[in-house]
N, C-alpha and C positions, 0 to 999 in steps of 0.2 A: 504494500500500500504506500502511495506517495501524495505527499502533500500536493499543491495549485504549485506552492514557490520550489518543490522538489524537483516536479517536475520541470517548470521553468529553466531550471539549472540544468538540468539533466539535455533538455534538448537546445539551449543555447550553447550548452559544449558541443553537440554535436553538428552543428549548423555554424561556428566557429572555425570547428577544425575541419568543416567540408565534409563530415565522412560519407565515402562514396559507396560504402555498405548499406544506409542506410535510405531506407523510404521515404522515408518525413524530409531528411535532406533532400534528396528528389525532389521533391513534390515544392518545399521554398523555393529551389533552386530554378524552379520553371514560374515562379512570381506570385504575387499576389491575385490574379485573374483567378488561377489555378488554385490554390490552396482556398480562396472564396468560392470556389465552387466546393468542394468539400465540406466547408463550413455549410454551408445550403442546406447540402445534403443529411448533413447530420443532425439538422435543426431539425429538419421535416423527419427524420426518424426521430429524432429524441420526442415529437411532439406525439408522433402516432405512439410510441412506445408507454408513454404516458397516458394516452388516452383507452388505449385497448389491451397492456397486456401487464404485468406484476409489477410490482417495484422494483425486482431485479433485473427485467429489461430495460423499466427506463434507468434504473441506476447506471447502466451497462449505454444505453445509448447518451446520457446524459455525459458519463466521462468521454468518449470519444468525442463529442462535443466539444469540449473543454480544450482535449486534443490539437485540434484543429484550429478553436480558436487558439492556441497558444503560437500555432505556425502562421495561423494568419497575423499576428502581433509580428513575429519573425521576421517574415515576409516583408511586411509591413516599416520595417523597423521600428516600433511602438513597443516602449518597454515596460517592465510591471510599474513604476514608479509614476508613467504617462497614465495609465489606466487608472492606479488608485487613488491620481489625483482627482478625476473625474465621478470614484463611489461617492 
């Protein structure tokens, strides 16, 4: 289990160092259009997930959510410090 700011960290190392193993680098690495498509996508699951099936799927589509929004921050160059100015 990983924290919002865990995870944070975990994937600004890897979008730092480029890794070229990784998906999520892909996916930054092809921009913000791309990774907001994702985010889309996960919305509209985390919302069906919510509406028709347990709490463990939306819990499950809600972190991928999060996910993605984290890349699209990335992507974005929008860092946590921008965001939590804004809660």
């Amino acid at each position: 289990m990983k924290s919002f700011e865990q995870l944070w960290t975990e994937l600004s190392d890897k979008v730092e160092k480029n890794d070229s193993n990784s998906a999520s680098v892909k996916l930054v690495n092809q921009g913000v259009h791309a990774v907001g498509k994702k985010v889309v996508e996960e919305a509209s699951e985390a919302w069906m997930a919510c509406e028709h099936e347990d709490k463990n799927r939306a819990a499950e589509e809600i972190s991928q959510l999060i996910y993605q929004t984290q890349l699209l921050m990335l992507a974005a160059n929008v860092s946590l410090d921008d965001v939590y100015k804004k809660l």
